[in-house]
C-alpha positions as CSV (number, residue, x, y, z in Angstrom):
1,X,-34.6,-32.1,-8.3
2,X,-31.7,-32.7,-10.1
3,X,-29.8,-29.6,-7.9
4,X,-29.8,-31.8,-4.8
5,X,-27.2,-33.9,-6.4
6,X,-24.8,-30.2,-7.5
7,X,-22.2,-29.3,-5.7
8,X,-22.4,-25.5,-5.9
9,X,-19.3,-23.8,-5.1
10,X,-18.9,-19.9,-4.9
11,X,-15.7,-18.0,-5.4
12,X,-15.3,-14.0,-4.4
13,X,-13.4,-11.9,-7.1
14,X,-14.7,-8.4,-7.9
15,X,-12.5,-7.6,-10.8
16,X,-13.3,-8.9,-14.1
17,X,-9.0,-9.7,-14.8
18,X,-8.8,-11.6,-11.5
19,X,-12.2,-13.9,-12.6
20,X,-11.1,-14.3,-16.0
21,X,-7.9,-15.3,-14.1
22,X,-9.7,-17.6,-11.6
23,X,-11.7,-19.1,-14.0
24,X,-8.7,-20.6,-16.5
25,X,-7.4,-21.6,-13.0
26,X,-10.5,-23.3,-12.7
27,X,-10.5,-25.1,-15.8
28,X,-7.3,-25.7,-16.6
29,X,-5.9,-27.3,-13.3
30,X,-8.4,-26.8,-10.0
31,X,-11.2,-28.9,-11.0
32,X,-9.4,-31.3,-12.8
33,X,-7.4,-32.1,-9.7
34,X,-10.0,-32.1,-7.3
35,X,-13.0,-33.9,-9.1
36,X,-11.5,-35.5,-12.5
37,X,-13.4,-34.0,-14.9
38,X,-11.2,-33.6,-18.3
39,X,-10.9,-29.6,-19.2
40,X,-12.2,-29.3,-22.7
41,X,-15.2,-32.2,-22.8
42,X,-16.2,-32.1,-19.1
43,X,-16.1,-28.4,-18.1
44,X,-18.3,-25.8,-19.6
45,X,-17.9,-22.0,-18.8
46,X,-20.7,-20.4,-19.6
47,X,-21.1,-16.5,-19.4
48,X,-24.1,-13.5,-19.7
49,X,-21.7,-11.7,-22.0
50,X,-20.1,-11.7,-25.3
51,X,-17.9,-8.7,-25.1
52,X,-15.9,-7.5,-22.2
53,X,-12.7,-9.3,-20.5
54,X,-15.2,-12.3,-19.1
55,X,-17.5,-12.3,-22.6
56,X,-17.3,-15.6,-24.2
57,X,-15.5,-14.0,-27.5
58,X,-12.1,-13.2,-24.4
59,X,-13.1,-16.1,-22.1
60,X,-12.7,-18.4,-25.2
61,X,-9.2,-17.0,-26.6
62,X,-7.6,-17.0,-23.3
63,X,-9.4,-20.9,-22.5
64,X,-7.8,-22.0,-25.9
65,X,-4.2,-20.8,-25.2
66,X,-4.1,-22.1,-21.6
67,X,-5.9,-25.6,-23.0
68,X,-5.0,-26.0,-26.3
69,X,-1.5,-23.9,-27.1
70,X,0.4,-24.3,-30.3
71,X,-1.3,-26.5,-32.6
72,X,-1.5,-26.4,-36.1
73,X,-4.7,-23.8,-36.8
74,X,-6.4,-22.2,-39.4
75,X,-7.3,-18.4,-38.8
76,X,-10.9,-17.4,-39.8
77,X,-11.9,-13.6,-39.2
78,X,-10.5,-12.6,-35.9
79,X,-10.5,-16.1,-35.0
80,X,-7.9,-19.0,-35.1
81,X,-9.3,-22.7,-34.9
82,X,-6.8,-25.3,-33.9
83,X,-6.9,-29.4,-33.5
84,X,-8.2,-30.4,-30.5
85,X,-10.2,-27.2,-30.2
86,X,-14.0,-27.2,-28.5
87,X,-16.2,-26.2,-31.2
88,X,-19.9,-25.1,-31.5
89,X,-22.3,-25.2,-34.9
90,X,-24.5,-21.7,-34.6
91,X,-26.2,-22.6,-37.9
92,X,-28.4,-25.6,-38.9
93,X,-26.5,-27.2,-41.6
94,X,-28.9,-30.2,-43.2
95,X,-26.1,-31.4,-45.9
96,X,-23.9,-32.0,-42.8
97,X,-27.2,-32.8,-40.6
98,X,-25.2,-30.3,-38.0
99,X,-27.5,-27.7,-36.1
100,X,-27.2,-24.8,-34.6
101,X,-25.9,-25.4,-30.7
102,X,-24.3,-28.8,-31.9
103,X,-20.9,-29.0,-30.1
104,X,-18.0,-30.7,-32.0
105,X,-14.2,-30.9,-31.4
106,X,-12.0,-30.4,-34.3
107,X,-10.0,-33.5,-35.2
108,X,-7.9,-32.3,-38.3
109,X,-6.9,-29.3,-40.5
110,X,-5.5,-30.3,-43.9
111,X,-3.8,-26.7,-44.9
112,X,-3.5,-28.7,-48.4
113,X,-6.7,-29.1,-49.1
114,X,-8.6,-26.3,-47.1
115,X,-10.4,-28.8,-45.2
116,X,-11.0,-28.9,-41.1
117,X,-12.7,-32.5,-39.9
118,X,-14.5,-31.9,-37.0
119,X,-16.4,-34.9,-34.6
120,X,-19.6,-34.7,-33.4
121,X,-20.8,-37.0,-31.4
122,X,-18.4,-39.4,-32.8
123,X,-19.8,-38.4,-36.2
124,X,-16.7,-36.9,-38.0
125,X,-17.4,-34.0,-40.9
126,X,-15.7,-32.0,-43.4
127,X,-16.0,-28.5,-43.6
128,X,-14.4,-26.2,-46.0
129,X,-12.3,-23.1,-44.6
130,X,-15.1,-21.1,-46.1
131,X,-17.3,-23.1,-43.9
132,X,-15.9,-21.8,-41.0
133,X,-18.2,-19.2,-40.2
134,X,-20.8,-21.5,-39.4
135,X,-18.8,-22.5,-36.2
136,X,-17.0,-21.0,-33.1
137,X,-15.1,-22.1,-30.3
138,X,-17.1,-23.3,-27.3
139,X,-14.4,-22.9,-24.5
140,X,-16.9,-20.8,-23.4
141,X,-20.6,-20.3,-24.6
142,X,-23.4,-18.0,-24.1
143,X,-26.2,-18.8,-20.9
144,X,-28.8,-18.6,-23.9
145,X,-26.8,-21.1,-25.9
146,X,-26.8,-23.3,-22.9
147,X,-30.7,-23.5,-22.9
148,X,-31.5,-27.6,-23.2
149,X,-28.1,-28.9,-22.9
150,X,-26.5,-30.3,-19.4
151,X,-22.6,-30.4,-18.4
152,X,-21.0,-32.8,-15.6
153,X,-19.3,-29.1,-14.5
154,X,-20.1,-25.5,-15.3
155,X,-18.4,-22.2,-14.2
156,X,-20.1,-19.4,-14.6
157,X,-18.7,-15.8,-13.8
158,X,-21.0,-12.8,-12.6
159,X,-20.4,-8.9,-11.9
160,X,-22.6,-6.3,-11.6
161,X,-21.8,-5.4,-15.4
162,X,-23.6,-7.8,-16.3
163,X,-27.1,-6.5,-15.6
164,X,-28.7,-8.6,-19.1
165,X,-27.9,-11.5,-17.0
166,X,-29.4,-10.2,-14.1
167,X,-32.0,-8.4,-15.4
168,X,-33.3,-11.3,-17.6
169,X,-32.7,-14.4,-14.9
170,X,-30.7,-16.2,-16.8
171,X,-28.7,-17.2,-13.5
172,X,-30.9,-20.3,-12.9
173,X,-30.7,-21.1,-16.1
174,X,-26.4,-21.3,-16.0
175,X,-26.2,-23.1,-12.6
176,X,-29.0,-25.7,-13.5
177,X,-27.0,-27.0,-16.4
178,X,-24.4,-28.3,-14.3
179,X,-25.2,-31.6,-13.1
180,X,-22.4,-32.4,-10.9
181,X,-20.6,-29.4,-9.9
182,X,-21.3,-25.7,-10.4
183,X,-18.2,-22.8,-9.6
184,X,-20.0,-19.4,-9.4
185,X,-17.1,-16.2,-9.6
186,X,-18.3,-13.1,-9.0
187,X,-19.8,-11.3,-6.4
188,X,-22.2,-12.2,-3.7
189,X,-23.9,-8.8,-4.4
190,X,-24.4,-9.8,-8.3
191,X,-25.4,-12.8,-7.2
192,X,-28.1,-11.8,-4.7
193,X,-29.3,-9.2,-7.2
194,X,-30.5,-12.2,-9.6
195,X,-31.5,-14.1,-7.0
196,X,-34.1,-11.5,-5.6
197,X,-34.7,-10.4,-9.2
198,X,-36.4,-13.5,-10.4
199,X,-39.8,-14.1,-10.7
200,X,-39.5,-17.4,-9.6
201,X,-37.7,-17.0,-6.4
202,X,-39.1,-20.7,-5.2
203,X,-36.5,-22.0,-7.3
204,X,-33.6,-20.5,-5.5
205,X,-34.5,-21.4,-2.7
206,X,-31.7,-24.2,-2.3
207,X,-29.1,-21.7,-4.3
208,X,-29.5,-19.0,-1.5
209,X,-28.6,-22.1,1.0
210,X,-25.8,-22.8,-0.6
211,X,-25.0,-19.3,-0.8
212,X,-25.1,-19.2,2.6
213,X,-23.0,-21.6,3.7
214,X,-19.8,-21.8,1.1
């Protein structure tokens, strides 16, 4: 079981500003220092939520200005796109041969032309600016967008707001797609309420251990 090989760290913070905080801490210089993984291709955050100060739509503006500050950007909606920026596909796009889920990282915007190039997977392709809806950043993405994809580190917050995550077990899902290191924030009682929620409490077995002893 690829879990044996996961360092699963927990972290206690019960208000959602002091996670959010913890988290960029997280990103930005704590795991970096201790394990080497590089911030915006190594490190996933992952979260139940899309609103709220710890939904991805916060999580990902406050990611991008601690990882990626003050480069030229293009604003789109209520969102501003920026070289260097971590970028997810959330349409299937078959001129491009980009699908939904596809992560990319934007390599140029050409304010002349109205063009952002964007790599994925060291293939590099041209959107429009009025393409731009068919992307967002991916600082931070949804557990459900996770589904099928694996990440050398994931951090994952959890409250007891978030009772979709708890309520639909989505919490093996988030730590199972880290596949060397896994930073839980939240609460122990969130935590344990997904944990003896599931249907498949076998599973979590080695997750409770951990529990138990960080």
């Amino acid at each position: 079981d690829s879990d044996d090989k996961t360092d699963f760290n927990f972290i206690e913070q019960k208000e959602p500003e002091r996670v959010l905080q913890t988290i960029i801490e997280l990103v930005a210089r704590r795991i970096p220092a201790s394990f080497g993984f590089e911030p915006i291709h190594d490190i996933q955050v992952l979260t139940p939520m899309h609103k709220g100060i710890v939904g991805a739509e916060n999580l990902n503006s406050s990611l991008q200005n601690a990882l990626n500050p003050g480069e030229e950007s293009v604003s789109r909606g209520s969102s501003s796109f920026r070289i260097h920026d971590k970028v997810m596909q959330i349409k299937n796009n078959y001129d491009k041969l980009v699908f939904n889920g596809d992560i990319g990282r934007i390599e140029k915007v050409h304010p002349d032309s109205q063009t952002v190039l964007i790599s994925f997977d060291r293939r590099n392709i041209l959107y429009d600016f009025s393409e731009l809806n068919e992307i967002i950043l991916a600082y931070a993405i949804s557990v459900h967008k996770s589904q099928g994809s694996e990440y050398p580190a994931v951090v994952l917050p959890i409250l007891t707001q978030h009772y979709i995550l708890l309520q639909r077990n989505l919490i093996y899902t988030a730590v199972t797609r880290g596949k060397h290191l896994v930073v839980v924030v939240g609460t122990r009682k969130a935590l344990h309420m997904g944990i003896n929620n599931s249907k498949t409490k076998k599973r979590f077995t080695y997750l409770k251990q951990r529990l138990i002893n960080s």
